[in-house]
C-alpha positions in Angstrom: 0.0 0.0 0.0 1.4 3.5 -1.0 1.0 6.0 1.1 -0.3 9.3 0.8 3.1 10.9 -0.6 4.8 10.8 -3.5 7.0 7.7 -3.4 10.7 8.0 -5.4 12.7 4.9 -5.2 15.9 4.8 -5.2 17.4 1.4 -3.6 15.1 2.6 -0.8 12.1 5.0 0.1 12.5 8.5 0.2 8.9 10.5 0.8 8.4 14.0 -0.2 8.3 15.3 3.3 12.4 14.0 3.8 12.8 16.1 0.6 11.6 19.3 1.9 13.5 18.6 5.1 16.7 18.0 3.6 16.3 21.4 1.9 15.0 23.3 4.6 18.1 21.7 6.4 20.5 22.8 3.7 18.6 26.7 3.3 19.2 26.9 6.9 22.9 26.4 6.9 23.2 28.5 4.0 21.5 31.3 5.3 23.6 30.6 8.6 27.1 30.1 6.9 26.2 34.1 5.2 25.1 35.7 8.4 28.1 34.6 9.8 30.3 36.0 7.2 28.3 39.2 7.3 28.9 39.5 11.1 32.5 38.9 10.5 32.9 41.9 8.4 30.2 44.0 10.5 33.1 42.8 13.0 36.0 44.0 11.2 34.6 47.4 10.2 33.4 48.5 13.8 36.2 50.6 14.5 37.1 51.7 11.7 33.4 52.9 10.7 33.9 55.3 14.0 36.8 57.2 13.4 36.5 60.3 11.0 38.3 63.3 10.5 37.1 66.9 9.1 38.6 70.4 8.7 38.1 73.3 11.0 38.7 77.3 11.3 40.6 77.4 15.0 39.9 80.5 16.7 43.1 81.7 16.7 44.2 84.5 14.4 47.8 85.2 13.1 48.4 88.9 12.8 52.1 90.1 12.2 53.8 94.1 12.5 56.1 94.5 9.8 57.2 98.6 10.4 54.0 100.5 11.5 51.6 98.2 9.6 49.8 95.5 11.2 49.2 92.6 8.8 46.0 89.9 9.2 46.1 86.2 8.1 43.0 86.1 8.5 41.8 82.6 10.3 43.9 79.2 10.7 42.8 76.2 9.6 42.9 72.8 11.9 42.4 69.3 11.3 40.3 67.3 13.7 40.3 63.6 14.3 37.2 61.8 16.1 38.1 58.3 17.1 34.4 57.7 18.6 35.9 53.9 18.8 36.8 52.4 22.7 40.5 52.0 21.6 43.2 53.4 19.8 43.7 53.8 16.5 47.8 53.4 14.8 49.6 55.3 12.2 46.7 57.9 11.6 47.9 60.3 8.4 45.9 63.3 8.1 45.8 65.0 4.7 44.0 68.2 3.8 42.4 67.5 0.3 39.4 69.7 -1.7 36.0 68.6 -2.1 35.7 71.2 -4.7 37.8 73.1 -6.8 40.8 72.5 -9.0 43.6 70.5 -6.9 44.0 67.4 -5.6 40.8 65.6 -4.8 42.7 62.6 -2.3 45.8 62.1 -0.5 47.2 60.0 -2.5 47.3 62.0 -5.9 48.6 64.7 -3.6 52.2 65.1 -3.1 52.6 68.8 -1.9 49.2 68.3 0.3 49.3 69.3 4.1 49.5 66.0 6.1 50.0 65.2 9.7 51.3 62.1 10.9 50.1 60.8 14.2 51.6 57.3 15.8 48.6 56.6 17.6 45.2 58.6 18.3 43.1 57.5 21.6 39.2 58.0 21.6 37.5 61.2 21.7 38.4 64.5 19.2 41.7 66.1 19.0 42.5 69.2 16.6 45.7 70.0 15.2 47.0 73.5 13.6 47.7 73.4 10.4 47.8 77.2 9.0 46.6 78.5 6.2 45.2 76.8 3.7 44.6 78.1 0.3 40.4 78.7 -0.1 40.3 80.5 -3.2 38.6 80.5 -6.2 35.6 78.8 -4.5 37.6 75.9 -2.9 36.3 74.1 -0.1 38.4 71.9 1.8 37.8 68.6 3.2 40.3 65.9 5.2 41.3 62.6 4.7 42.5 59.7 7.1 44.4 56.8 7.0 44.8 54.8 9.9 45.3 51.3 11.2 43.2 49.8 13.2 43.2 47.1 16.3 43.7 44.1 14.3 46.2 45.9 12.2 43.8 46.2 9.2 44.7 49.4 7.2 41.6 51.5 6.6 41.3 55.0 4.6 38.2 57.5 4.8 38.2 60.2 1.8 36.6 63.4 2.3 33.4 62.2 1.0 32.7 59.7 3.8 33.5 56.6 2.3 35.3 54.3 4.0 37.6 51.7 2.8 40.3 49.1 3.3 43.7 49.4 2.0 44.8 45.8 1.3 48.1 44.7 2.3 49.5 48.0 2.9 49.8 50.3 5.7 48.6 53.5 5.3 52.5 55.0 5.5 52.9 52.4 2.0 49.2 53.8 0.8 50.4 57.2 0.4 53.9 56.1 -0.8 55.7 58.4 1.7 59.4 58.6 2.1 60.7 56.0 5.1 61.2 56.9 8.5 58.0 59.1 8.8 58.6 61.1 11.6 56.2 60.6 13.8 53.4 63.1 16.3 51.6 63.4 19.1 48.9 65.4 20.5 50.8 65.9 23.2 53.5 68.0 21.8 52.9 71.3 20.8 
């Protein structure tokens, strides 16, 4: 007597309802072999996704006396780091790039850019002084970071936002800077 199934037979029984369990089986550890690879990356990018970097007008003003005449600079420009992260970040290159206007659009095309180079950046926001940077000609300025991160993954954000990993490079080799880079802190003046 044949039951109510469909019946295949293949040097046995096999009813439709193994069938569908077999596959529900298999979808299962499909769908649970990608959301472990997507947690892996989610993962990898956590820190990196929290640090950022932006320019910013310091409210200091450089003003010099050359004879009687008294000479404005008008306002310095800073760059500022966020590492909203819980730990430090490594080898953090700063580089002052435009978002608009003719010049170089990333630190890496960039060879006369203004970059600071930081060993090591802890969490919160720290500004450094660059100067003056040129904002002619309707240029607005943006900054770009490179850093390394925990697990020693290199990771660059352009001045656009987007973030990205620099594969099998540091961000030193990224840029193709001279060797020894010398070094900051934040805690020198």
């Amino acid at each position: 007597m044949i039951p109510d199934g469909v019946v295949i037979s293949f040097n046995g029984q096999i009813d439709f309802g193994t069938v569908v369990a077999l596959l529900a089986l298999a979808l299962t550890l499909v769908q649970w072999i990608v959301s472990l690879i997507r947690g892996r990356r989610t993962a990898a990018r956590s820190q990196a996704s929290a640090i950022c970097a932006r320019v910013v007008r310091m409210p200091e003003r450089e003003t010099t006396t050359i004879g009687r005449i008294r000479i404005d600079f008008g306002t310095q420009v800073g760059l500022e780091v966020m590492n909203n992260s819980n730990d430090i970040v490594y080898q953090v290159i700063l580089t002052a790039v435009l978002v608009q206007g003719a010049g170089p659009q990333d630190g890496g095309t960039s060879r006369d850019a203004t970059a600071e180079f930081y060993s090591s950046v802890a969490p919160g926001k720290t500004v450094r002084c660059v100067g003056h940077l040129d904002c002619s000609m309707h240029k607005a300025l943006g900054c770009e970071v490179a850093f390394t991160d925990r697990y020693g993954r290199s990771w660059v954000r352009k001045s656009d936002g987007h973030l990205g990993r620099i594969r099998f490079k540091t961000p030193v080799d990224y840029y193709g800077l001279m060797q020894p880079v010398e070094w900051m802190d934040f805690d020198e003046p």
